[in-house]
Backbone as ProteinMPNN parsed JSONL, in Angstrom:
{"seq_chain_A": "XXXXXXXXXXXXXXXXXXXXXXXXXXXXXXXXXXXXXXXXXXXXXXXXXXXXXXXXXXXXXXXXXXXXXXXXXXXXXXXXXXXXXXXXXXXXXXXXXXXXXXXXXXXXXXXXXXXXXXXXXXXXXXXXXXXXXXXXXXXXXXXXXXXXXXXXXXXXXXXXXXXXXXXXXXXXXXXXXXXXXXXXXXXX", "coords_chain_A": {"N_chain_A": [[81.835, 172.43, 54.326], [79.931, 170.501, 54.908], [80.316, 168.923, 53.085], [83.005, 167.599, 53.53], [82.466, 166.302, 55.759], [81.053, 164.508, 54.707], [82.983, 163.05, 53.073], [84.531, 162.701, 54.649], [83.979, 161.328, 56.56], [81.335, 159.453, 56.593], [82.297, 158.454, 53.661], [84.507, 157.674, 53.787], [87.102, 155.08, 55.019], [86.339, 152.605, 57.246], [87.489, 152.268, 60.505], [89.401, 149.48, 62.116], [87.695, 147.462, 64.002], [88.447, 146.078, 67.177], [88.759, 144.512, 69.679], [88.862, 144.205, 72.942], [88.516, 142.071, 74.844], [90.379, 139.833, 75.322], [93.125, 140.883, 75.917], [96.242, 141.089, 76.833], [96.677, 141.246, 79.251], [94.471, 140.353, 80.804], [92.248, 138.711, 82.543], [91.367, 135.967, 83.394], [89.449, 134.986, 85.061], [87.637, 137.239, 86.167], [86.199, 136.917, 83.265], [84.857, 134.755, 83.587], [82.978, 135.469, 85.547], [81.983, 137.21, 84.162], [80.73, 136.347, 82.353], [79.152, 134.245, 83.349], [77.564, 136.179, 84.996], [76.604, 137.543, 82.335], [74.808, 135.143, 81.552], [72.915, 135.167, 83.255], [72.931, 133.575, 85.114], [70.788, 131.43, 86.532], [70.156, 129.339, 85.823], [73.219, 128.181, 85.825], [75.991, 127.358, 84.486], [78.277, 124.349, 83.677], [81.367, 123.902, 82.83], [82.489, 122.951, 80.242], [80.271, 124.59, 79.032], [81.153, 127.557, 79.779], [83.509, 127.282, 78.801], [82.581, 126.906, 75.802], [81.0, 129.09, 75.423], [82.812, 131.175, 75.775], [84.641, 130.779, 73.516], [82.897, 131.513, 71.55], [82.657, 134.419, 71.295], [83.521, 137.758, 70.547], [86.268, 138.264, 70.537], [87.55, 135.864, 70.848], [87.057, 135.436, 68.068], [88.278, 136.869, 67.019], [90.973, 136.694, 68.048], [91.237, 134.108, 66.453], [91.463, 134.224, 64.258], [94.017, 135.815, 63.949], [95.841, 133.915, 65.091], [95.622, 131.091, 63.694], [95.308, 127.966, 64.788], [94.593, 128.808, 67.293], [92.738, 128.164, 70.549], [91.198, 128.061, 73.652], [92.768, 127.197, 76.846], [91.932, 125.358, 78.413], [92.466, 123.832, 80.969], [93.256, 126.254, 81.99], [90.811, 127.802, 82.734], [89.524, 125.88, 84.271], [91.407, 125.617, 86.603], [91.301, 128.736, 86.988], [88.417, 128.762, 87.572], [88.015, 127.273, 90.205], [89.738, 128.894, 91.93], [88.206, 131.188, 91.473], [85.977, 129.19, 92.728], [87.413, 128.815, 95.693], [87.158, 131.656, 96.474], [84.585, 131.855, 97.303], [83.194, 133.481, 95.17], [82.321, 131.699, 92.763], [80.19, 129.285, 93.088], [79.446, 125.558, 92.786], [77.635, 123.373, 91.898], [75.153, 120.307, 93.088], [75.073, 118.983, 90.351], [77.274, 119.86, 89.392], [77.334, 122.278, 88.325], [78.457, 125.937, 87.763], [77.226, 128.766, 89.381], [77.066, 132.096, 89.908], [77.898, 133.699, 92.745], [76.729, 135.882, 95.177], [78.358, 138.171, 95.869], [80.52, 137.481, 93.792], [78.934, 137.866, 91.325], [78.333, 140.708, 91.891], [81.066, 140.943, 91.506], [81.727, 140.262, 88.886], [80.271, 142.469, 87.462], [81.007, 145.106, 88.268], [83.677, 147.398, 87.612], [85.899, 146.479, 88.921], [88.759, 144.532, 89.622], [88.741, 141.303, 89.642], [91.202, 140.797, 91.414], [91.5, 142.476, 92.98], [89.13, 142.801, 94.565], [89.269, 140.094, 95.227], [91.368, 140.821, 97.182], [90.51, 142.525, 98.779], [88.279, 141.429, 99.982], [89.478, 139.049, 101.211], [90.9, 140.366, 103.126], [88.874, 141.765, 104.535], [87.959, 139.833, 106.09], [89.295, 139.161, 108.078], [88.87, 140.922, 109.819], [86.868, 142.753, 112.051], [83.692, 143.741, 113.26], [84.515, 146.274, 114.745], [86.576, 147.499, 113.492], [85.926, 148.384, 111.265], [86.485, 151.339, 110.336], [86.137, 155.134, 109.18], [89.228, 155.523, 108.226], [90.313, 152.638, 107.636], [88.817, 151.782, 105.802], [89.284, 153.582, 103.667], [91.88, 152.691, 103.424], [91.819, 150.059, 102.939], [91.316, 150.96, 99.81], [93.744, 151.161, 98.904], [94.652, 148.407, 98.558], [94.134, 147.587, 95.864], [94.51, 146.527, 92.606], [93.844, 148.34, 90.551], [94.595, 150.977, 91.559], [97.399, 150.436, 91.154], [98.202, 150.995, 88.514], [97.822, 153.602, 88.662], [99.932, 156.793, 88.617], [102.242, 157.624, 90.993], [103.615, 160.029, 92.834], [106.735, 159.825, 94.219], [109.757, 160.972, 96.409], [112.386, 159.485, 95.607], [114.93, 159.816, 96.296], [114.578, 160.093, 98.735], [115.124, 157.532, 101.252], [114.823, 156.941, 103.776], [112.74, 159.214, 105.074], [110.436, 159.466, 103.661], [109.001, 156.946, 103.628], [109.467, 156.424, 106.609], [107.781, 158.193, 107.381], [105.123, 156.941, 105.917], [104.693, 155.032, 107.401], [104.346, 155.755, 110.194], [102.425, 157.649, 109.914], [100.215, 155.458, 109.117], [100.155, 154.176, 111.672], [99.326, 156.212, 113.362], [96.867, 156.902, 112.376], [95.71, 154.408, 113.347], [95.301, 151.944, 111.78], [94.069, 149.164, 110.751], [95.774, 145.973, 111.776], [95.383, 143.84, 110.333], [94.93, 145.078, 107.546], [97.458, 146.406, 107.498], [99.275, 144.242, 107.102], [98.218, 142.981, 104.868], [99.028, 144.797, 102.924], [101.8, 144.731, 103.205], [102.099, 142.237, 102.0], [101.118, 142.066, 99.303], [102.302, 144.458, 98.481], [104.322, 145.227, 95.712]], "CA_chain_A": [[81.93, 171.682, 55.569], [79.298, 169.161, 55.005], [81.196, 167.773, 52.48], [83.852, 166.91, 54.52], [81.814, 165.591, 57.119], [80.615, 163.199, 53.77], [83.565, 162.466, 52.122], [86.34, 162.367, 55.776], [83.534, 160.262, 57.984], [80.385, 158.571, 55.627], [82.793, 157.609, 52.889], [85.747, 157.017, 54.674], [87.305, 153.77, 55.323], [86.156, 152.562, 58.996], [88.923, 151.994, 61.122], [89.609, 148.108, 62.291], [87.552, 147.006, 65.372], [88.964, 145.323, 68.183], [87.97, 143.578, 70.596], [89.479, 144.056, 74.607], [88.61, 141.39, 75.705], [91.778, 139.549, 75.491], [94.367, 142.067, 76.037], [97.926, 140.188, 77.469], [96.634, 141.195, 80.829], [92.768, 139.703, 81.009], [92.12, 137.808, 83.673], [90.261, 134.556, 82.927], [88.455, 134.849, 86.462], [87.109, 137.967, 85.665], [85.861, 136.47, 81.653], [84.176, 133.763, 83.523], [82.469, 135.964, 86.324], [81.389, 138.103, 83.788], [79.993, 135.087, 81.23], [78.185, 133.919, 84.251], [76.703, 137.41, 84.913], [75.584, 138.0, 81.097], [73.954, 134.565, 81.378], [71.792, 134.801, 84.08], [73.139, 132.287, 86.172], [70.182, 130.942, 87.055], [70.376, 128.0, 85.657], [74.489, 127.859, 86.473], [77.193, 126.473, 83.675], [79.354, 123.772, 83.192], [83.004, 124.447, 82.544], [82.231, 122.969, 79.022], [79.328, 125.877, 78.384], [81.292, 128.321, 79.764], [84.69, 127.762, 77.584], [82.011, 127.505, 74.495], [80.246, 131.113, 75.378], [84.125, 131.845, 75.749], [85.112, 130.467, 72.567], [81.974, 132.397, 70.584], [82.775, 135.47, 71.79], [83.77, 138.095, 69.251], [87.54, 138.633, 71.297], [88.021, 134.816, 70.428], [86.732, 135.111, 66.68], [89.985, 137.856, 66.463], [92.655, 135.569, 67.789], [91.315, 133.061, 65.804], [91.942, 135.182, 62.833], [95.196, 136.334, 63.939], [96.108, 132.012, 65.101], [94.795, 129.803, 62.881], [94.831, 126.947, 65.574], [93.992, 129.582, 69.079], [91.659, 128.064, 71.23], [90.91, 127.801, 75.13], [93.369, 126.87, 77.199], [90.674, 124.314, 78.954], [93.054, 123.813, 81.9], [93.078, 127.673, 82.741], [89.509, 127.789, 83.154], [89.784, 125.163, 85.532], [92.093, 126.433, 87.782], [90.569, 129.592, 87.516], [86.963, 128.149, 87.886], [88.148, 126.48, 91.027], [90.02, 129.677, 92.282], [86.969, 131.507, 92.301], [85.806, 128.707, 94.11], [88.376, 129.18, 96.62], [87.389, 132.172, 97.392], [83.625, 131.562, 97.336], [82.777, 134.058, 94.227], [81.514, 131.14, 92.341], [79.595, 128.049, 93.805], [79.185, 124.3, 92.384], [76.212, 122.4, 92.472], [75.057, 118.808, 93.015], [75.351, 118.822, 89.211], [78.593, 120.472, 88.617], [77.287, 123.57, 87.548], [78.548, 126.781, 87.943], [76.979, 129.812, 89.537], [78.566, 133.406, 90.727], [77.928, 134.283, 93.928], [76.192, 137.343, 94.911], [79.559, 139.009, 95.679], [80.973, 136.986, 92.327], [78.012, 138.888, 90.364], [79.574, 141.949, 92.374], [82.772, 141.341, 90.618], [81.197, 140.088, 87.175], [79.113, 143.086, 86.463], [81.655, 146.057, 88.392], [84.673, 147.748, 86.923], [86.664, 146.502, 89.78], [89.35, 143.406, 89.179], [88.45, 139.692, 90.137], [92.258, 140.59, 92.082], [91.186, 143.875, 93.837], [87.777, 142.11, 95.003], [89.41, 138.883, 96.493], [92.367, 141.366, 98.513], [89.811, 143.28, 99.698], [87.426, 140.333, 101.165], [90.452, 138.532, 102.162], [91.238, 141.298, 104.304], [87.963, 141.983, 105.48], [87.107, 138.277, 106.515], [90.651, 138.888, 109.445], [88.962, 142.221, 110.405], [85.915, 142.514, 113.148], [82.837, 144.91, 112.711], [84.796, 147.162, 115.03], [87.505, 147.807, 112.81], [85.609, 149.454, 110.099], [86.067, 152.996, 110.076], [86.784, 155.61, 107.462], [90.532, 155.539, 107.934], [90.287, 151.232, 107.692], [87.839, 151.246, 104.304], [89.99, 154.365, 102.797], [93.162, 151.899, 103.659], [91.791, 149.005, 102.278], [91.058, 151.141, 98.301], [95.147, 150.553, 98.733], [94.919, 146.78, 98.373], [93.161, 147.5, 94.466], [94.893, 146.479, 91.637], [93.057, 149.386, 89.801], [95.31, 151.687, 91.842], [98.996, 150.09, 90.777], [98.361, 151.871, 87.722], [97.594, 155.336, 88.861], [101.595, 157.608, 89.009], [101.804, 158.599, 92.535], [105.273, 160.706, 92.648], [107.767, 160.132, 95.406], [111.037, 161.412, 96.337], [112.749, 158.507, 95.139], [115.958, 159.83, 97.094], [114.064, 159.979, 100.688], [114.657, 155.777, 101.602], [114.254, 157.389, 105.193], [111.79, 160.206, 105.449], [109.324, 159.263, 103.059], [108.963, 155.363, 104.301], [109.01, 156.525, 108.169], [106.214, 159.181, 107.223], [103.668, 156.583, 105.66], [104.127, 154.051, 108.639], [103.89, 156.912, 111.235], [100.76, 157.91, 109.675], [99.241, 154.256, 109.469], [99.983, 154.187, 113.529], [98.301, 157.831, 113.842], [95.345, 156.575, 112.21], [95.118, 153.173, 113.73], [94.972, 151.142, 110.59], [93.785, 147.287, 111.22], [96.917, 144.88, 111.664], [94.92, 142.417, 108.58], [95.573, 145.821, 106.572], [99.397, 146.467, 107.027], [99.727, 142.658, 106.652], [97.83, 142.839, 103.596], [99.883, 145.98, 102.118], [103.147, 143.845, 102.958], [101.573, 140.704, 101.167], [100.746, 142.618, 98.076], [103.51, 145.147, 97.971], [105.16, 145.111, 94.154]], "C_chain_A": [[81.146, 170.369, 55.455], [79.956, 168.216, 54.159], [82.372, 167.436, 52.708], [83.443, 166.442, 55.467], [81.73, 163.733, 55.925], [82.075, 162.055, 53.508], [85.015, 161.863, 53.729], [85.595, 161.425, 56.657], [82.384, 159.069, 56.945], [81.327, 157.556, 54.521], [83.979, 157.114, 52.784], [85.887, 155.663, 54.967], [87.695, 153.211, 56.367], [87.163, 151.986, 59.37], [88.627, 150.108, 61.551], [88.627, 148.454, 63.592], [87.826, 146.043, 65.962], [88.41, 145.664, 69.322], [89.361, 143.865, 71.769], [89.338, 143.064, 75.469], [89.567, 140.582, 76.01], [93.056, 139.822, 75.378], [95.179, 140.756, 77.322], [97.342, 140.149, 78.93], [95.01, 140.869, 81.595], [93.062, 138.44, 81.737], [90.992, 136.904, 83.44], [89.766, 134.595, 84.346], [87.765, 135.879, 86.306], [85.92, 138.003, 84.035], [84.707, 135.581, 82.401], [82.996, 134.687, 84.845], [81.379, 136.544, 85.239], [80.124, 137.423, 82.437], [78.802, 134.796, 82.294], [76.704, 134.027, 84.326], [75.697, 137.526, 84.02], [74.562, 136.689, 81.122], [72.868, 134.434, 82.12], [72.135, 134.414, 85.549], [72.143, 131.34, 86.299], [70.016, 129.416, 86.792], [71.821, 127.421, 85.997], [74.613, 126.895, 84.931], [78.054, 125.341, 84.211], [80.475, 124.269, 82.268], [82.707, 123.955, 81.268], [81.818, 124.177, 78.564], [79.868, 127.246, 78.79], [82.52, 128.662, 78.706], [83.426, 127.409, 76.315], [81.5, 128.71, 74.388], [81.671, 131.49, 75.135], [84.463, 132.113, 74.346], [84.132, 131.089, 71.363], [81.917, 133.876, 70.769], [84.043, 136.305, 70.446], [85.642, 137.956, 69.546], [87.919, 137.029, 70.506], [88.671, 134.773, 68.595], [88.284, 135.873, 66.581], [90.865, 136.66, 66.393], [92.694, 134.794, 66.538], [91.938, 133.143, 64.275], [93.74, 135.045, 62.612], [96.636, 134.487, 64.133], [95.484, 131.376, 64.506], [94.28, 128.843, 63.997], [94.67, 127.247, 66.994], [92.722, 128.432, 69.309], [91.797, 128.03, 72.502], [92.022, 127.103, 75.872], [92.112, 126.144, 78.596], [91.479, 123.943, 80.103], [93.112, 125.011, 82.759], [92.348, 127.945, 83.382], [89.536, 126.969, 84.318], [90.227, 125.391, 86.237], [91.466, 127.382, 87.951], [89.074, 129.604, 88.438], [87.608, 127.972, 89.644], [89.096, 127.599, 92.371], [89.527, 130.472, 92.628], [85.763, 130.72, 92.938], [85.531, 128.551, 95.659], [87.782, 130.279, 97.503], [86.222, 132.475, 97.487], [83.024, 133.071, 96.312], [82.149, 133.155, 93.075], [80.986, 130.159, 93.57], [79.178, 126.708, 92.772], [78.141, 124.101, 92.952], [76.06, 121.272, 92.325], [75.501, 118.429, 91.297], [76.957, 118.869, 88.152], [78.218, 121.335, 87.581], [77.511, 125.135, 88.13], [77.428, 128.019, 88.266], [77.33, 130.48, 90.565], [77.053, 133.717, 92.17], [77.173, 135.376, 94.338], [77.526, 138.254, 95.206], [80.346, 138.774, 94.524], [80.309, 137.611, 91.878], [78.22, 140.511, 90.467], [80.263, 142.307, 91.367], [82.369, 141.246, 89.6], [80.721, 141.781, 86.959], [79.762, 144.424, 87.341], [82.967, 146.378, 87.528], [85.92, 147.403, 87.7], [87.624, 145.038, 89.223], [89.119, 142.435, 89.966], [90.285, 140.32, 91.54], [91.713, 141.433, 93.728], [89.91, 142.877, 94.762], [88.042, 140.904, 96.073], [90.361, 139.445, 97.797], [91.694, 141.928, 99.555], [88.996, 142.241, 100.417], [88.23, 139.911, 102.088], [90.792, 139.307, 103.279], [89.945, 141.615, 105.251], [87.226, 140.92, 106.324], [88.414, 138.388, 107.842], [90.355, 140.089, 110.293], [87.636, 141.976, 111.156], [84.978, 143.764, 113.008], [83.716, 146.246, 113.603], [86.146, 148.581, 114.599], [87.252, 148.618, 111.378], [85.171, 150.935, 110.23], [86.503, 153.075, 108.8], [88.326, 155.735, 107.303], [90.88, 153.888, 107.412], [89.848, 151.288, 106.198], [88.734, 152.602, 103.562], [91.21, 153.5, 102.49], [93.208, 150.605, 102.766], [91.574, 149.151, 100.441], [92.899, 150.895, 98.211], [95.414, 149.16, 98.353], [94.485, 146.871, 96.627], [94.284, 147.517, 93.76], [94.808, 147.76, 90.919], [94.649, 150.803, 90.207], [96.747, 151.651, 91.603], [99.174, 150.883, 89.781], [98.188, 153.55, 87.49], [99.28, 155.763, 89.327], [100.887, 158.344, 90.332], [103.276, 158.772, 92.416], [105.324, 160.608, 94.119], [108.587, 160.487, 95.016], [111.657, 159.943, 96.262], [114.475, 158.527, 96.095], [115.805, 159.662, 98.6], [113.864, 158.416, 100.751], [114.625, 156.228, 102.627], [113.274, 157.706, 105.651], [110.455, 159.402, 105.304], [108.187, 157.931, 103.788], [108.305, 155.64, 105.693], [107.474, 157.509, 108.303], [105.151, 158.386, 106.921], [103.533, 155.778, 107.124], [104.018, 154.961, 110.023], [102.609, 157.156, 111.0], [99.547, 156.571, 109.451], [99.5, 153.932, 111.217], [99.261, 155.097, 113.725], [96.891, 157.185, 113.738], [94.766, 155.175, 112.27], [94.639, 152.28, 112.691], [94.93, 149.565, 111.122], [95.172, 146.385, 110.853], [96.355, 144.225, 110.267], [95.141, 143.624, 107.599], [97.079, 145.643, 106.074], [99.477, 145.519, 106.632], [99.297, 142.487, 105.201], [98.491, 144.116, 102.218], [101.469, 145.544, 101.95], [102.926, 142.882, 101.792], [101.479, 141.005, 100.212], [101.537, 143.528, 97.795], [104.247, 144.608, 96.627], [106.389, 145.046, 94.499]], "O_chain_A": [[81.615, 169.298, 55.84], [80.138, 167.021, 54.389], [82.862, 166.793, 51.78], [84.316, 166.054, 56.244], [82.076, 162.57, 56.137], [82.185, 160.839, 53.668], [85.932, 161.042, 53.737], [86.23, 160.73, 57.451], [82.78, 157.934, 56.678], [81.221, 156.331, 54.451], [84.436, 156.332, 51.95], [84.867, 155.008, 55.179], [88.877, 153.119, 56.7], [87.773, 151.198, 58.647], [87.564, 149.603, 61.191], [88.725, 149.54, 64.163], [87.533, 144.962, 65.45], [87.833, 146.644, 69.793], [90.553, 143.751, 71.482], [89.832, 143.024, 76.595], [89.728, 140.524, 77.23], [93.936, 139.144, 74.848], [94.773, 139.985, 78.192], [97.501, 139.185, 79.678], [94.639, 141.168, 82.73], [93.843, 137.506, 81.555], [89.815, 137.245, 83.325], [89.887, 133.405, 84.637], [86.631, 135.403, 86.253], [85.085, 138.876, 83.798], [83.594, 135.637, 81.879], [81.906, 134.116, 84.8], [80.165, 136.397, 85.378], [79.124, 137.9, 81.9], [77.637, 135.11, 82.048], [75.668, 133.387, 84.148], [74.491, 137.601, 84.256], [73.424, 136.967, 80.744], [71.926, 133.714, 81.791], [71.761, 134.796, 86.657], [72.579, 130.195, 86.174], [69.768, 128.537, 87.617], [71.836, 126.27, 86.434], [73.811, 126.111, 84.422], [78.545, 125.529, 85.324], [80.39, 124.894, 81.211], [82.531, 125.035, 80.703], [82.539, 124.888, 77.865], [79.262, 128.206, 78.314], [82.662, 129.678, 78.025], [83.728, 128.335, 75.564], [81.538, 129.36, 73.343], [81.798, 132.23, 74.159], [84.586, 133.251, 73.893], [84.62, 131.144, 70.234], [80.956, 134.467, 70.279], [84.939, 135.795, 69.772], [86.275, 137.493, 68.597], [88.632, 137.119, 69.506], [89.722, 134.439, 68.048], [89.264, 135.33, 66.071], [91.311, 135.959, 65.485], [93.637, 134.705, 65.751], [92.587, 132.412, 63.527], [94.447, 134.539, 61.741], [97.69, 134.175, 63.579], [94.446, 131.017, 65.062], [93.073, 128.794, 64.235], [94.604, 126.366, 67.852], [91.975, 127.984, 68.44], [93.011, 127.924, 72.677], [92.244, 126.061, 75.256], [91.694, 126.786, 79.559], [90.593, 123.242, 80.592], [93.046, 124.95, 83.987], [92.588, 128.339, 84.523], [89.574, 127.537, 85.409], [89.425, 125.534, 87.159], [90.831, 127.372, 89.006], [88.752, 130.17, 89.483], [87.471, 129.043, 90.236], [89.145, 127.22, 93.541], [89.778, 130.939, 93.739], [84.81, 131.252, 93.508], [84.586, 128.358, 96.423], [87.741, 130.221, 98.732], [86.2, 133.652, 97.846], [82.289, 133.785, 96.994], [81.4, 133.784, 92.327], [81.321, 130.275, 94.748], [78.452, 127.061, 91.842], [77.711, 124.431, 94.058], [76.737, 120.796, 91.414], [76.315, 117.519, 91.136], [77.445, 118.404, 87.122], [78.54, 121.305, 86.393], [76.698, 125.52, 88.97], [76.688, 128.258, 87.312], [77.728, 130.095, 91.665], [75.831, 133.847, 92.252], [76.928, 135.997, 93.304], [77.547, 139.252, 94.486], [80.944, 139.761, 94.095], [80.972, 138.637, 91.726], [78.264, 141.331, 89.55], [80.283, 143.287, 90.622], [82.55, 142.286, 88.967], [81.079, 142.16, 85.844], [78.878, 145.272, 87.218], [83.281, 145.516, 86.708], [86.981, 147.897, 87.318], [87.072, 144.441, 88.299], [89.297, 142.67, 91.161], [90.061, 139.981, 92.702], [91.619, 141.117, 94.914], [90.32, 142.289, 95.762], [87.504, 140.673, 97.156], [90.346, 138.984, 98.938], [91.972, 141.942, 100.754], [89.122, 142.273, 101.641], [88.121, 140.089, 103.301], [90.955, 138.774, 104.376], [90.005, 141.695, 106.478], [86.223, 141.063, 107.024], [88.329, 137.448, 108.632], [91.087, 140.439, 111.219], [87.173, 140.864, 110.906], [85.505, 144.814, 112.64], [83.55, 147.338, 113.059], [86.466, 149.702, 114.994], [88.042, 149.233, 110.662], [84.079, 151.503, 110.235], [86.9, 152.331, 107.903], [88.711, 156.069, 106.182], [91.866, 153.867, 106.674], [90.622, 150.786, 105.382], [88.735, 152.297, 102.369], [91.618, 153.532, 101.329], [94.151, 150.171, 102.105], [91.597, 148.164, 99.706], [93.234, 150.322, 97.173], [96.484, 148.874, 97.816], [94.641, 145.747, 96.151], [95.142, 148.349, 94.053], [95.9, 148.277, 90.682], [95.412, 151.317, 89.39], [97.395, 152.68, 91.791], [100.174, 151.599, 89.83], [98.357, 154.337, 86.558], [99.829, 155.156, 90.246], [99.911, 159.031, 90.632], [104.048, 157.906, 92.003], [104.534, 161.003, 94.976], [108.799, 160.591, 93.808], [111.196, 159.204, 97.132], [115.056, 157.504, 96.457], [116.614, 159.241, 99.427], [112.787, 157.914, 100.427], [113.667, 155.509, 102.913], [112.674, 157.018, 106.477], [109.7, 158.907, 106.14], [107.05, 158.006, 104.254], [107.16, 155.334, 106.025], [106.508, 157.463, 109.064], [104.087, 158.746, 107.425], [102.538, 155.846, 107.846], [103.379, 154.419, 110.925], [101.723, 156.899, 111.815], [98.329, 156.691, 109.589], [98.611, 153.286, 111.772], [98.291, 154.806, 114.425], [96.055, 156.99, 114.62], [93.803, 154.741, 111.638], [93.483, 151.869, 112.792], [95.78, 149.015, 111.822], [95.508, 146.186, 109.685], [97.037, 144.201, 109.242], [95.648, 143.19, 106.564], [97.659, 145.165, 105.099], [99.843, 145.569, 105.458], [100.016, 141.876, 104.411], [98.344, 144.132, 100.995], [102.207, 145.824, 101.006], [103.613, 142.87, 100.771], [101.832, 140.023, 99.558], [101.659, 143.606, 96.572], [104.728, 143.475, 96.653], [107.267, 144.955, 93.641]]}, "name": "protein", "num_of_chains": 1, "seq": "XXXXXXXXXXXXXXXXXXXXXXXXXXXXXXXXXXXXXXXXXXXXXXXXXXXXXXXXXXXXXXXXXXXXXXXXXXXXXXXXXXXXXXXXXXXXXXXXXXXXXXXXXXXXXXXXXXXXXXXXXXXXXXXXXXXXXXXXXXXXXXXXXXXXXXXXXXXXXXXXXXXXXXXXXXXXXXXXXXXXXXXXXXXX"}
């Protein structure tokens, strides 16, 4: 046994590592939240220093491998930059330097998506302290990205039943108008 531990793991030939951070579906608002985060902030970036942390980052070194001439799409960042902005998860300074937010540092440094994070504020910035119960904040883990990918089985033949059953049960349990509106708005 031990010498198969030696000869199938010690002298074995280690598998490739890769890097996640730029998987097809990485969200450059999320990359830059989370650059932010690891730096501190406290001093706050420039969109330069953040696409160079970007661009030294091991996820880069791959592409670069795999593209000879990959680099930064230096326009993305920008929009993005300026998107979390928008929706006050970063902040500019007299300088034009970047730093996240305390709800941006939220999103940087949780498992939750830069998407999930802005549906859910957005929704909760149209709602009134009296509107938060537990049927309202259970309603609103529906707005999460996170959740598109979880299989939830319907009857795929019930276009009647099924349909009239969820919106019956968001009237039962008094769900906040800025919800439904926000479950229309985001519907796939």
């Amino acid at each position: 046994m031990e010498n198969y531990y030696w000869t199938g793991y010690v002298k074995a030939t280690p598998e490739d590592l890769r890097s996640n951070f730029l998987m097809a579906n990485t969200d450059t608002r999320s990359l830059i939240l989370r650059v932010l985060s690891a730096t501190g902030g406290k001093n706050g970036m420039s969109p330069e220093q953040i696409i160079s942390f970007l661009e030294q980052s091991f996820g880069a070194f791959q592409e670069r491998l795999r593209y000879e001439t990959w680099t930064w799409n230096a326009q993305l960042i920008l929009r993005a930059l300026l998107d979390l902005e928008n929706h006050q998860l970063v902040q500019k300074d007299l300088e034009g330097l970047y730093r996240s937010t305390t709800l941006g540092k939220l999103a940087g440094d949780s498992g939750l998506s830069v998407e999930s994070i802005i549906r859910v504020v957005e929704c909760l910035s149209r709602m009134n302290e009296g509107h938060m119960t537990e049927p309202n904040l259970v309603a609103l883990t529906q707005l999460c990205v996170e959740l598109e990918e979880v299989y939830m089985p319907i009857n795929r033949k019930s276009t009647k039943m099924e349909p009239m059953t969820w919106s019956d049960e968001i009237k039962r349990q008094n769900i906040a108008n800025a919800i439904v509106a926000s479950f229309t708005r985001h519907a796939n």
